[in-house]
Biopython code that builds the backbone (N, CA, C, O; Angstrom):
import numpy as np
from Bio.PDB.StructureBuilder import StructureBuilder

atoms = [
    (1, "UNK", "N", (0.824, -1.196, 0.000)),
    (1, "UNK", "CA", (0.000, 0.000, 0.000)),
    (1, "UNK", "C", (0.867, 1.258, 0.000)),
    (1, "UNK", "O", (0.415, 2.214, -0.629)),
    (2, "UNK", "N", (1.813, 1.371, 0.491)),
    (2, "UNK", "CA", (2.813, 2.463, 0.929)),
    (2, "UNK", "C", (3.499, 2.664, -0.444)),
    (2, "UNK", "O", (3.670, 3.813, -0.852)),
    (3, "UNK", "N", (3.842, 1.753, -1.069)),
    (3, "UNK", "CA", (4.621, 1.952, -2.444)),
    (3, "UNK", "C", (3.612, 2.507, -3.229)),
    (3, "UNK", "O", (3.913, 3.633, -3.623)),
    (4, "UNK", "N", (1.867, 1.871, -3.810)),
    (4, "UNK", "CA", (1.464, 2.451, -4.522)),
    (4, "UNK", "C", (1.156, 3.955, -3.866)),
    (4, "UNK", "O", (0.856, 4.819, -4.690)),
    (5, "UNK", "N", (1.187, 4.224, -2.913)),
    (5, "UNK", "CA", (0.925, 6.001, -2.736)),
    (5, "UNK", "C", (1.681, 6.755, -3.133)),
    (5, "UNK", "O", (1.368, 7.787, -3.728)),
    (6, "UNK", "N", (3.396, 6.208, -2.761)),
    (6, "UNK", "CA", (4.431, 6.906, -2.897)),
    (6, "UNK", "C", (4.550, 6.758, -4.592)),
    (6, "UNK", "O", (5.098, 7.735, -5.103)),
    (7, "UNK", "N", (4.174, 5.813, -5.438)),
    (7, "UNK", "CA", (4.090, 5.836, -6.922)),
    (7, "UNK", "C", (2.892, 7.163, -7.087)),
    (7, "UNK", "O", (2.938, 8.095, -7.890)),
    (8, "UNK", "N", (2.155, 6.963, -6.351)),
    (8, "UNK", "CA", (0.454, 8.363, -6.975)),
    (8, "UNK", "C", (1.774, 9.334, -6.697)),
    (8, "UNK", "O", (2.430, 9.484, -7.728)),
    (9, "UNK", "N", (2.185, 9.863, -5.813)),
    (9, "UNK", "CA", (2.828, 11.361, -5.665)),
    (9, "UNK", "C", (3.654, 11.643, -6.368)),
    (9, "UNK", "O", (3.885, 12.780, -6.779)),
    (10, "UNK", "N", (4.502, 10.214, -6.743)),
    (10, "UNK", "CA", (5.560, 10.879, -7.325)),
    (10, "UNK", "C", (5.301, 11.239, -9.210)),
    (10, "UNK", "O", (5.952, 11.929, -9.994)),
    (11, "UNK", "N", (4.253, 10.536, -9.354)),
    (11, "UNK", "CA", (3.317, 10.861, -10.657)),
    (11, "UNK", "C", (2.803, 12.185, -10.391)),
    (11, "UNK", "O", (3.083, 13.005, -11.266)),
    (12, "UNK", "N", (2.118, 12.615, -9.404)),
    (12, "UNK", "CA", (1.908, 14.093, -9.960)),
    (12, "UNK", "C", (3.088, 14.730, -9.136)),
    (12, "UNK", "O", (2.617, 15.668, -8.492)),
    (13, "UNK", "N", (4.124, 14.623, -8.957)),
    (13, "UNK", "CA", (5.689, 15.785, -8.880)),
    (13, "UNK", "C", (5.730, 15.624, -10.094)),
    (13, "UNK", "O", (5.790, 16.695, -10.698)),
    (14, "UNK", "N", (5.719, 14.146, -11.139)),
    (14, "UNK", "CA", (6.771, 14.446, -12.586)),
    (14, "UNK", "C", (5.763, 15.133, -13.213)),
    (14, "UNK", "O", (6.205, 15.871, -14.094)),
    (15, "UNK", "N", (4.061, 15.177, -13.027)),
    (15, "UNK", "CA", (3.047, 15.898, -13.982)),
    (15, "UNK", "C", (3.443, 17.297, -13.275)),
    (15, "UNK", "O", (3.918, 18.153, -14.020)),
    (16, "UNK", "N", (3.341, 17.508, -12.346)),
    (16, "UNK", "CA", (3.475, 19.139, -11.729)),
    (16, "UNK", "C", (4.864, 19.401, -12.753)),
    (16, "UNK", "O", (4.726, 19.815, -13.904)),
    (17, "UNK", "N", (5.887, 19.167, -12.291)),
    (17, "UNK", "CA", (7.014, 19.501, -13.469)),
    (17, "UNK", "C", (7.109, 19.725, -14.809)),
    (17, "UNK", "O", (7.550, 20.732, -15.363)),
    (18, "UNK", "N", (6.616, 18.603, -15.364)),
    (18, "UNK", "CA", (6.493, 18.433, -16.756)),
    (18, "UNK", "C", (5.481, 17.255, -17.449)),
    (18, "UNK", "O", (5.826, 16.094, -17.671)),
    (19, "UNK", "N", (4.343, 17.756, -17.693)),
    (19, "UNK", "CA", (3.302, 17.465, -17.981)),
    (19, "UNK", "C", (3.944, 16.745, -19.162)),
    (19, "UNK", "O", (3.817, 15.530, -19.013)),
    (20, "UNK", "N", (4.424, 16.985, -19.997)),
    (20, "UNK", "CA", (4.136, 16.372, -21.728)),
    (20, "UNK", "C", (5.157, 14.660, -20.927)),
    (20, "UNK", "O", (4.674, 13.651, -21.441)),
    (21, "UNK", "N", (5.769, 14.475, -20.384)),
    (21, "UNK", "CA", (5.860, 13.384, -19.787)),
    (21, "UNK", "C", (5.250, 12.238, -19.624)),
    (21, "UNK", "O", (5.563, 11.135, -20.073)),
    (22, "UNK", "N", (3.994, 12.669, -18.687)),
    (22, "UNK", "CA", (2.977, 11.836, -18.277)),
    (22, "UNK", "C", (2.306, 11.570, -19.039)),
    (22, "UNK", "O", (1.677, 10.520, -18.912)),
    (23, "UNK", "N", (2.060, 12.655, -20.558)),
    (23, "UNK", "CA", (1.190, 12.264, -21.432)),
    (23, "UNK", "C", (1.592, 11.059, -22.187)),
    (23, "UNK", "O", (1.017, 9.986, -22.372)),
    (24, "UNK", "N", (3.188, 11.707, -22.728)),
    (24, "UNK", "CA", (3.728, 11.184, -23.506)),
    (24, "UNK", "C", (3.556, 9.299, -23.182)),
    (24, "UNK", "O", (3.344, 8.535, -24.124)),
    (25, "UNK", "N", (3.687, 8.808, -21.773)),
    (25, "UNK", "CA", (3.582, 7.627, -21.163)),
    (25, "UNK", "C", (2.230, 7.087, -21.252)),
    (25, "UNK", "O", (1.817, 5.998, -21.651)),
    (26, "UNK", "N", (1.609, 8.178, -20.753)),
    (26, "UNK", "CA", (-0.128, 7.361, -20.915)),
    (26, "UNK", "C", (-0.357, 7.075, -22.736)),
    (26, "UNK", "O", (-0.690, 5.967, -23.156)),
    (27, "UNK", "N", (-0.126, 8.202, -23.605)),
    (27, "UNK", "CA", (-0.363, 7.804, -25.271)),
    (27, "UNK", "C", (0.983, 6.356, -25.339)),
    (27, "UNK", "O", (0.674, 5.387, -26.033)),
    (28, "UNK", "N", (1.898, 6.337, -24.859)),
    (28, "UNK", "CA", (2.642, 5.469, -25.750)),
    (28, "UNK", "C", (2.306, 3.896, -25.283)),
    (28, "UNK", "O", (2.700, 2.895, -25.881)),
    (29, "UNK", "N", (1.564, 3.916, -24.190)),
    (29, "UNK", "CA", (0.634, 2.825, -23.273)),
    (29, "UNK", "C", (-0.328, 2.057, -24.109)),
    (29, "UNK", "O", (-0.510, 0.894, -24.468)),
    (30, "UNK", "N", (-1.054, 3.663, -24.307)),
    (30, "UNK", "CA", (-2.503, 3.059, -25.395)),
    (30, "UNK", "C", (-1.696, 2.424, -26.709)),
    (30, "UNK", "O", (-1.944, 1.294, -27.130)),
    (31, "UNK", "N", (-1.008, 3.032, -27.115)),
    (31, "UNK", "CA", (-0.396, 2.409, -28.539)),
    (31, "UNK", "C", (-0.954, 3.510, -29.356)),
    (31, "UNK", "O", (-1.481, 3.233, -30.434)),
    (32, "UNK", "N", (-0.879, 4.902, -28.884)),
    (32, "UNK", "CA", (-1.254, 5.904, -29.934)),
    (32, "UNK", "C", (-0.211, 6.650, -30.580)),
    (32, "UNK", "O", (0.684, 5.929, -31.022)),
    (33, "UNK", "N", (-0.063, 7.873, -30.765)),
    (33, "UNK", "CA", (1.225, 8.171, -31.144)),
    (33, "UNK", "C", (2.017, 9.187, -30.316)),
    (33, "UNK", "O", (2.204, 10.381, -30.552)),
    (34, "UNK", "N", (2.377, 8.545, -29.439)),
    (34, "UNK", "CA", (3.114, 8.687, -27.800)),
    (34, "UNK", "C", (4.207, 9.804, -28.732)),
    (34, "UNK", "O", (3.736, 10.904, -28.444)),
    (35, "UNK", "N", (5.365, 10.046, -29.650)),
    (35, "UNK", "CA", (5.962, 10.865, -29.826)),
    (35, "UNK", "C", (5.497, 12.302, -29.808)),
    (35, "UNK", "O", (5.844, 13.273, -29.135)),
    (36, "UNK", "N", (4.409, 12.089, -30.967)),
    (36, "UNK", "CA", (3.956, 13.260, -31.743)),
    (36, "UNK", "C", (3.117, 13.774, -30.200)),
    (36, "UNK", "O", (3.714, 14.732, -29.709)),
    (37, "UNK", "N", (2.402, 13.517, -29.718)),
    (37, "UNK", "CA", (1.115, 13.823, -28.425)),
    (37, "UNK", "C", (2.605, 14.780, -27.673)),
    (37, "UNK", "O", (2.712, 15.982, -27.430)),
    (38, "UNK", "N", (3.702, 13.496, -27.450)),
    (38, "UNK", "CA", (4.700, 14.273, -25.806)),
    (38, "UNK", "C", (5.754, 15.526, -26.586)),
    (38, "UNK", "O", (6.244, 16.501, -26.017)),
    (39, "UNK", "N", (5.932, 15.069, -28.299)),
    (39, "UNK", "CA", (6.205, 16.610, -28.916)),
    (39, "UNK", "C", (5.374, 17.680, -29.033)),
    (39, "UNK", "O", (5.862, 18.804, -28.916)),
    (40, "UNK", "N", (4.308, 17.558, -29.224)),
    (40, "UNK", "CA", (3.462, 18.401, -29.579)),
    (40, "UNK", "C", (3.127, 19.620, -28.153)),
    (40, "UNK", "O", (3.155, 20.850, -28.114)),
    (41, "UNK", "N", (2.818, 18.549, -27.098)),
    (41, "UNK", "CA", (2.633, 18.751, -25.897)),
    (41, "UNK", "C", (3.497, 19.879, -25.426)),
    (41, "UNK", "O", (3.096, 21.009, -25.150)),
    (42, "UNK", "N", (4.861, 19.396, -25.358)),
    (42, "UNK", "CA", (6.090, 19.649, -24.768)),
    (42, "UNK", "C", (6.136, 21.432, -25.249)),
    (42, "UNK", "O", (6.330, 22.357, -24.460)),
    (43, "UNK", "N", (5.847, 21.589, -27.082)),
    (43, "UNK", "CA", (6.053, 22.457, -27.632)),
    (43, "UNK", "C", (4.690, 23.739, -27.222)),
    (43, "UNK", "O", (4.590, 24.958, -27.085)),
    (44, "UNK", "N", (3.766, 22.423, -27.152)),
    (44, "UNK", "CA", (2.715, 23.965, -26.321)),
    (44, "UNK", "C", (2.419, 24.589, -25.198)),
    (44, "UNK", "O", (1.763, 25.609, -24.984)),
    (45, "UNK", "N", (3.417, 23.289, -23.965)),
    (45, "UNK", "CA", (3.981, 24.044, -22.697)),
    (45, "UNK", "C", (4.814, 25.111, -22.157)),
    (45, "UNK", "O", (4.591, 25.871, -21.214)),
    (46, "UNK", "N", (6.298, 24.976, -23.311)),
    (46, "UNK", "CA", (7.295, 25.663, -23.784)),
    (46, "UNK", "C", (6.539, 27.021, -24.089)),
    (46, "UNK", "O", (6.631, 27.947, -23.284)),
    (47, "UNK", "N", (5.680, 27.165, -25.420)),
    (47, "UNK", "CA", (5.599, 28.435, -25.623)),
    (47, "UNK", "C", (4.266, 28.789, -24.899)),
    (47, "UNK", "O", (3.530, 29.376, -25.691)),
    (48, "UNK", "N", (3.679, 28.633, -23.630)),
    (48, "UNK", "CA", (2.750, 29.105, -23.379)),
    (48, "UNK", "C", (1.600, 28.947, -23.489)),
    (48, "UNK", "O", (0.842, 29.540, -22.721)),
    (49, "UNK", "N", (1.077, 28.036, -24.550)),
    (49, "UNK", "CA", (-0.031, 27.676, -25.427)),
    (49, "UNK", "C", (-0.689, 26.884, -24.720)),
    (49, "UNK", "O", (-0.761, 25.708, -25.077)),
    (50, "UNK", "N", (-1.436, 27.389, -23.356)),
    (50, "UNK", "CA", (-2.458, 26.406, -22.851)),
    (50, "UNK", "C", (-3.590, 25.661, -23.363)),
    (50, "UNK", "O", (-4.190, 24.632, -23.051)),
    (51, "UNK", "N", (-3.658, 26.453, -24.161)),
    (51, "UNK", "CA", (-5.426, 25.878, -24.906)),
    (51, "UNK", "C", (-4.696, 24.520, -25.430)),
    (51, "UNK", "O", (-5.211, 23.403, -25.380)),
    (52, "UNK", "N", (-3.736, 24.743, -25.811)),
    (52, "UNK", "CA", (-3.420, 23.558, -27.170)),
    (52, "UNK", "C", (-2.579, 22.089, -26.066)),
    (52, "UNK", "O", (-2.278, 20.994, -26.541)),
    (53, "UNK", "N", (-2.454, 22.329, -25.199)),
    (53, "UNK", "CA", (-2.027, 21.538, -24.221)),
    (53, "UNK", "C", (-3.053, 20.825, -23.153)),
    (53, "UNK", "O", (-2.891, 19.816, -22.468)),
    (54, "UNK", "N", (-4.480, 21.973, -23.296)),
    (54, "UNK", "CA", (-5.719, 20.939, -23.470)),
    (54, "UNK", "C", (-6.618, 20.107, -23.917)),
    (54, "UNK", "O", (-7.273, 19.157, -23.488)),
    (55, "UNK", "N", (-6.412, 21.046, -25.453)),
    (55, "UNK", "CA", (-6.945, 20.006, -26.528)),
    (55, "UNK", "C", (-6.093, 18.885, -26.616)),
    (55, "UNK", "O", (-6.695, 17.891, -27.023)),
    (56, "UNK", "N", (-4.538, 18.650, -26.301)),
    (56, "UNK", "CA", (-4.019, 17.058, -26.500)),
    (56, "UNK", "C", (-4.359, 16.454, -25.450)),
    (56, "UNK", "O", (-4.621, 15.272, -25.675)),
    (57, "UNK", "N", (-4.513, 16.892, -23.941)),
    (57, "UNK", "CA", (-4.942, 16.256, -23.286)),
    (57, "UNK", "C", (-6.268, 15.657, -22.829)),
    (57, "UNK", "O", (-6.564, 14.787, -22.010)),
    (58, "UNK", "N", (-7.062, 16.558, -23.783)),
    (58, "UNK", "CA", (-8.395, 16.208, -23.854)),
    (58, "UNK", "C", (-8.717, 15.013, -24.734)),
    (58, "UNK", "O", (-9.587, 14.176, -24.490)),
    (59, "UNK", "N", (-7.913, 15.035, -25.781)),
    (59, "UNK", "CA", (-8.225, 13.956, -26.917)),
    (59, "UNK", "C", (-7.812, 12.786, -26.252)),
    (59, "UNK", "O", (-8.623, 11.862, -26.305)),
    (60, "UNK", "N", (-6.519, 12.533, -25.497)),
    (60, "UNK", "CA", (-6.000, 11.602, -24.705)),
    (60, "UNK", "C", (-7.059, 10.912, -23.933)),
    (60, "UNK", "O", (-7.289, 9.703, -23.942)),
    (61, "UNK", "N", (-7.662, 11.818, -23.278)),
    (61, "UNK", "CA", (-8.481, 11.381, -22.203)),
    (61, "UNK", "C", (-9.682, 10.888, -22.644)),
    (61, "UNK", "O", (-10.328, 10.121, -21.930)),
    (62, "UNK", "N", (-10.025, 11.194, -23.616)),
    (62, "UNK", "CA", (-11.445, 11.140, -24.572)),
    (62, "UNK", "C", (-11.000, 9.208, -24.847)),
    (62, "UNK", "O", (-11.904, 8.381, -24.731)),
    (63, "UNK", "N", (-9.502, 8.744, -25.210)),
    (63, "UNK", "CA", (-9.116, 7.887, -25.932)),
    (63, "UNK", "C", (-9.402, 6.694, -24.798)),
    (63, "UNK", "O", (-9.856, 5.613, -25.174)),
    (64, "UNK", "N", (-9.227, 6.847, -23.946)),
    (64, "UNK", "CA", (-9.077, 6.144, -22.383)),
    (64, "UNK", "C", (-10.339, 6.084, -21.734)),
    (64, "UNK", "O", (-10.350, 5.378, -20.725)),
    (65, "UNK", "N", (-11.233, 6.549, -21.995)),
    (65, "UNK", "CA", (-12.508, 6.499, -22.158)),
    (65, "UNK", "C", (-12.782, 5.490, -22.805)),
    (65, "UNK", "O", (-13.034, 4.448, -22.200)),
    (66, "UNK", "N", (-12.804, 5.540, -24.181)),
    (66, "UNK", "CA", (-13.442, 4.611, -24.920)),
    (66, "UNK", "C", (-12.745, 3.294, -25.154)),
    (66, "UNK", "O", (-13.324, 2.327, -25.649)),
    (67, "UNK", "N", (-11.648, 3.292, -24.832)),
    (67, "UNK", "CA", (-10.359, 1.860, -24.575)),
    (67, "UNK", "C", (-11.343, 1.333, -23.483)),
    (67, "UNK", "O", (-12.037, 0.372, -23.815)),
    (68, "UNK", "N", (-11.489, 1.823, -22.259)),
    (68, "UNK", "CA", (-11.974, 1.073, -21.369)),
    (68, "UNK", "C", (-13.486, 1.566, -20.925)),
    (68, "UNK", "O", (-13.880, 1.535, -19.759)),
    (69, "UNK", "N", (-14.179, 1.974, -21.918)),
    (69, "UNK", "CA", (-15.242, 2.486, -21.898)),
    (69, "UNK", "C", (-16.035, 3.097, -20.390)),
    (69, "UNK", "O", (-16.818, 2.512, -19.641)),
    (70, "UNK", "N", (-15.590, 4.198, -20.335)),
    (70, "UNK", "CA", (-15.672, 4.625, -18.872)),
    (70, "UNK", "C", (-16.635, 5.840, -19.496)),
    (70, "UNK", "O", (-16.538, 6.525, -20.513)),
    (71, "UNK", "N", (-17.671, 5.782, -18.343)),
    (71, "UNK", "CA", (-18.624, 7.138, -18.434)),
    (71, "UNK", "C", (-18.254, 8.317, -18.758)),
    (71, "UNK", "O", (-17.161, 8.674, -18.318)),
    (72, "UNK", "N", (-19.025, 9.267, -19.603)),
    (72, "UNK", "CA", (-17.965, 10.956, -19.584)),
    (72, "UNK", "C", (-18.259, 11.165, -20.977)),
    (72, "UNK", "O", (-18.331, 10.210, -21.751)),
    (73, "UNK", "N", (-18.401, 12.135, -21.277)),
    (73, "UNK", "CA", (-18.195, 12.576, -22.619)),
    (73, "UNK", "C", (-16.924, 13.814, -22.924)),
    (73, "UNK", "O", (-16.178, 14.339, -22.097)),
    (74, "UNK", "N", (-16.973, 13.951, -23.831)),
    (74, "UNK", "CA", (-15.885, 14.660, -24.389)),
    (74, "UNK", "C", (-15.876, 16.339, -23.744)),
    (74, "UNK", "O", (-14.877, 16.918, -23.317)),
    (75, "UNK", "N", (-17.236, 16.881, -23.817)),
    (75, "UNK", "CA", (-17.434, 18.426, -22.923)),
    (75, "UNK", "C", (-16.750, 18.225, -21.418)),
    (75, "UNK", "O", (-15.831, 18.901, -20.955)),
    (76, "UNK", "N", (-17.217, 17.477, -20.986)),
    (76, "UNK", "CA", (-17.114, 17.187, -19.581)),
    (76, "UNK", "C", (-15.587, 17.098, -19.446)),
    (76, "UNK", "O", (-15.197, 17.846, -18.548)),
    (77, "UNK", "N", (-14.600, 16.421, -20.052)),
    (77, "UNK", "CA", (-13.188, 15.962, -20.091)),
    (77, "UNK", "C", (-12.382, 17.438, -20.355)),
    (77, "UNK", "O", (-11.311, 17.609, -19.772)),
    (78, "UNK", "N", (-13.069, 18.798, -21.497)),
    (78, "UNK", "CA", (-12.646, 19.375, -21.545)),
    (78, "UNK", "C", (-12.661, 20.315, -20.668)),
    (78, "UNK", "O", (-11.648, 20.930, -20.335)),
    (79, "UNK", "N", (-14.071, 20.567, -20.100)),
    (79, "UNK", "CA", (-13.649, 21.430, -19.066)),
    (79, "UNK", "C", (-13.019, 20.628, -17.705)),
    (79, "UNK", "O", (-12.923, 21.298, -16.677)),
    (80, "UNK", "N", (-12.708, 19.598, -17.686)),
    (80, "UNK", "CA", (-12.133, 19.273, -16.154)),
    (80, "UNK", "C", (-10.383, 19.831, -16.614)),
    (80, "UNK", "O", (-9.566, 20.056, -15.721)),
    (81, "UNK", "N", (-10.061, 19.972, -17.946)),
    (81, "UNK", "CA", (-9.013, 19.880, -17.943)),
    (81, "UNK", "C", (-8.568, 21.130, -18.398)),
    (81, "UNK", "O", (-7.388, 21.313, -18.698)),
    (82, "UNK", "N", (-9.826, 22.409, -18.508)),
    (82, "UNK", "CA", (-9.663, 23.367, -18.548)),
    (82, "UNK", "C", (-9.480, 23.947, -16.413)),
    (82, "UNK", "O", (-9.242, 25.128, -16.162)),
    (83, "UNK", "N", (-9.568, 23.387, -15.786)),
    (83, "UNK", "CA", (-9.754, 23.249, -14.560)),
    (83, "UNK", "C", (-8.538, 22.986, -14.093)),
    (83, "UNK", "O", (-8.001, 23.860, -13.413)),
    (84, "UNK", "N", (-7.779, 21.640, -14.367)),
    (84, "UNK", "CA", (-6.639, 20.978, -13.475)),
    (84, "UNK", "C", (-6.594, 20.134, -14.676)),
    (84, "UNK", "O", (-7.406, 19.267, -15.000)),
    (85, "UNK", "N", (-5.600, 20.483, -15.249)),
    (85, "UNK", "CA", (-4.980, 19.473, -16.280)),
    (85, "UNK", "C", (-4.140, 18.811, -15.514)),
    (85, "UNK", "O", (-4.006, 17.658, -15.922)),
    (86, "UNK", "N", (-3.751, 18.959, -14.929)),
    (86, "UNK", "CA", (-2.225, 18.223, -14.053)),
    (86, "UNK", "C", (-2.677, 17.094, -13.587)),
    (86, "UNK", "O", (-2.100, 16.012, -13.693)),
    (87, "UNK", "N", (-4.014, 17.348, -12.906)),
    (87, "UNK", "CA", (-4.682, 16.541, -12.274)),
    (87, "UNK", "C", (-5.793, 15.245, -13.142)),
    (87, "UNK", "O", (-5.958, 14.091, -12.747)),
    (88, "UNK", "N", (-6.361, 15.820, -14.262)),
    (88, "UNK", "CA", (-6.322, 14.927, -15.116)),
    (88, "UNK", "C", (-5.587, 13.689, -15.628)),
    (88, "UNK", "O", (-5.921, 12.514, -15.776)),
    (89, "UNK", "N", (-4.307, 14.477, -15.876)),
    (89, "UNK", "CA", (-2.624, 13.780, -16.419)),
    (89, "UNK", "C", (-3.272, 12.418, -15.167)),
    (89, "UNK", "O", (-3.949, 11.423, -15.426)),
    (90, "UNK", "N", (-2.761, 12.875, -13.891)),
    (90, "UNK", "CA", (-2.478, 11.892, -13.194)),
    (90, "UNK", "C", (-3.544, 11.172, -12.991)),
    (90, "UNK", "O", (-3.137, 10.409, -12.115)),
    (91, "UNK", "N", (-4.633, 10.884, -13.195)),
    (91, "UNK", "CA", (-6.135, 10.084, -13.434)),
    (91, "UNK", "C", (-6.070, 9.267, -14.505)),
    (91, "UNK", "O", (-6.242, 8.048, -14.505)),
    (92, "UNK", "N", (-5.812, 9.988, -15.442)),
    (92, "UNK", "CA", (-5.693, 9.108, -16.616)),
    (92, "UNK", "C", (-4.048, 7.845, -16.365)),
    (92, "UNK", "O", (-4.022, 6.616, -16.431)),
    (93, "UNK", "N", (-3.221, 8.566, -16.160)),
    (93, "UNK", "CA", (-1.917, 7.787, -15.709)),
    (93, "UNK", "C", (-2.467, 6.456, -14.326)),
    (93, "UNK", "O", (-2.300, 5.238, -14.394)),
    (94, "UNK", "N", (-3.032, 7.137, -13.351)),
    (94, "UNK", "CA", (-3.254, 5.660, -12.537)),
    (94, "UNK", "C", (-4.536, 4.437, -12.786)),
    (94, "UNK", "O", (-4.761, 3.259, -12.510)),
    (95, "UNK", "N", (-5.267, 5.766, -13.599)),
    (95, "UNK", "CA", (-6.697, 4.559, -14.090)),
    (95, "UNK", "C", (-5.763, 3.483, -15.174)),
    (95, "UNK", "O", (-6.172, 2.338, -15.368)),
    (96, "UNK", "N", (-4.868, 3.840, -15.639)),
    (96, "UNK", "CA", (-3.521, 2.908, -16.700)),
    (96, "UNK", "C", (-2.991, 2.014, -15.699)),
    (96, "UNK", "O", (-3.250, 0.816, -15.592)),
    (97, "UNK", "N", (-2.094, 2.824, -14.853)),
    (97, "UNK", "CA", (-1.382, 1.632, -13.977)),
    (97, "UNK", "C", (-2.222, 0.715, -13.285)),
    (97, "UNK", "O", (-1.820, -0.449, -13.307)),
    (98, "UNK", "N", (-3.714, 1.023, -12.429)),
    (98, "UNK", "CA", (-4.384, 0.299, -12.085)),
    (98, "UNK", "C", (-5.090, -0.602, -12.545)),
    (98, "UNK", "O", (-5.618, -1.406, -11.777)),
    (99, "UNK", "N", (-5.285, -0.686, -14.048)),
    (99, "UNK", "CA", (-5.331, -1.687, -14.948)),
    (99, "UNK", "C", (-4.658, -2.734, -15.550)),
    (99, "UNK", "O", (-5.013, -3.596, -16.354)),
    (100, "UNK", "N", (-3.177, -2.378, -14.767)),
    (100, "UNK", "CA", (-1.505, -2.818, -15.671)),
    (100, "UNK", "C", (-1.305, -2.802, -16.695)),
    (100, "UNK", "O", (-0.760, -3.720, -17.309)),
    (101, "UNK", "N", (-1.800, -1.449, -17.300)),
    (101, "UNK", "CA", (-1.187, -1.008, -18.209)),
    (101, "UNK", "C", (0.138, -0.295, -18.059)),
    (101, "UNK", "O", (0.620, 0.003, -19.152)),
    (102, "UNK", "N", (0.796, 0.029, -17.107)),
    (102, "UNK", "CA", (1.859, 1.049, -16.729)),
    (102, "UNK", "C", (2.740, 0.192, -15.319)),
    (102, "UNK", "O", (2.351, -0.286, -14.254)),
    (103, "UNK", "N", (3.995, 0.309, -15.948)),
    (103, "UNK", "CA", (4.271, 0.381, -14.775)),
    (103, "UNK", "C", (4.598, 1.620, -13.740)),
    (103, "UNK", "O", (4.372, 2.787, -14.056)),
    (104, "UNK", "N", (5.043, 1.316, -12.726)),
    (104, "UNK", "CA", (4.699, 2.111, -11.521)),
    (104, "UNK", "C", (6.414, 3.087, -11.688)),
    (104, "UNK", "O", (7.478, 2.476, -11.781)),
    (105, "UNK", "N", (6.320, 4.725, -11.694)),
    (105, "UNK", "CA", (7.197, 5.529, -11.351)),
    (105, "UNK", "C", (8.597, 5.297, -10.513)),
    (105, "UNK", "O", (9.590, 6.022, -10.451)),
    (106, "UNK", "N", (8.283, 3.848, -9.804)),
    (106, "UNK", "CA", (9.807, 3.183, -8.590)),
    (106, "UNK", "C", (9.930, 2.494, -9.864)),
    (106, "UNK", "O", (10.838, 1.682, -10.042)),
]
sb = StructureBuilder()
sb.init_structure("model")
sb.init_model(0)
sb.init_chain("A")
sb.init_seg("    ")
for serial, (resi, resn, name, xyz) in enumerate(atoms, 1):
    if name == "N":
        sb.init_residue(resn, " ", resi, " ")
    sb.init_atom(name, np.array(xyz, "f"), 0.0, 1.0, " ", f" {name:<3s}", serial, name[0])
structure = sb.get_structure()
């Protein structure tokens, strides 16, 4: 129990830091295109470009949805992540590991 907590925190320190990270891990999980999502990402953190660092994380999240068909629609995903994207990141990242799709940050 103590390890998976200390894995949740230390997932959102690396999302608090650097978000295109966590994405980049959750897309390259699904088998989507984990480069282009954690470049793209990376490049709209860099210059400021929040909107566009929600729309990838929105589409992400939209994807993880329908992989494991979880309630939610696409409005709803965008504004949570117009809200706390960070916090998204790391939802989508442990609803992965808690599936074993991911391994764990140790």
């Amino acid at each position: 129990m103590g390890i998976l907590i200390l894995s949740r925190l230390l997932s959102a320190c690396v999302t608090a830091c650097c978000p295109c990270i966590t994405l980049y891990m959750v897309a390259d999980r699904l088998n989507e295109s984990a480069l282009i999502f954690g470049l793209y990402d990376c490049c709209a953190c860099w210059c400021g470009c929040f909107l566009m660092h929600v729309i990838f994380t929105t589409l992400l999240r939209r994807r993880v949805r329908q992989r494991f068909r979880i309630k939610g629609d696409t409005f709803d995903d965008y504004l949570w992540m117009m809200i706390c994207t960070d916090c998204g990141q790391c939802q989508m990242y442990n609803e992965l590991a808690r599936r074993g799709y991911l391994g764990s940050f140790m």
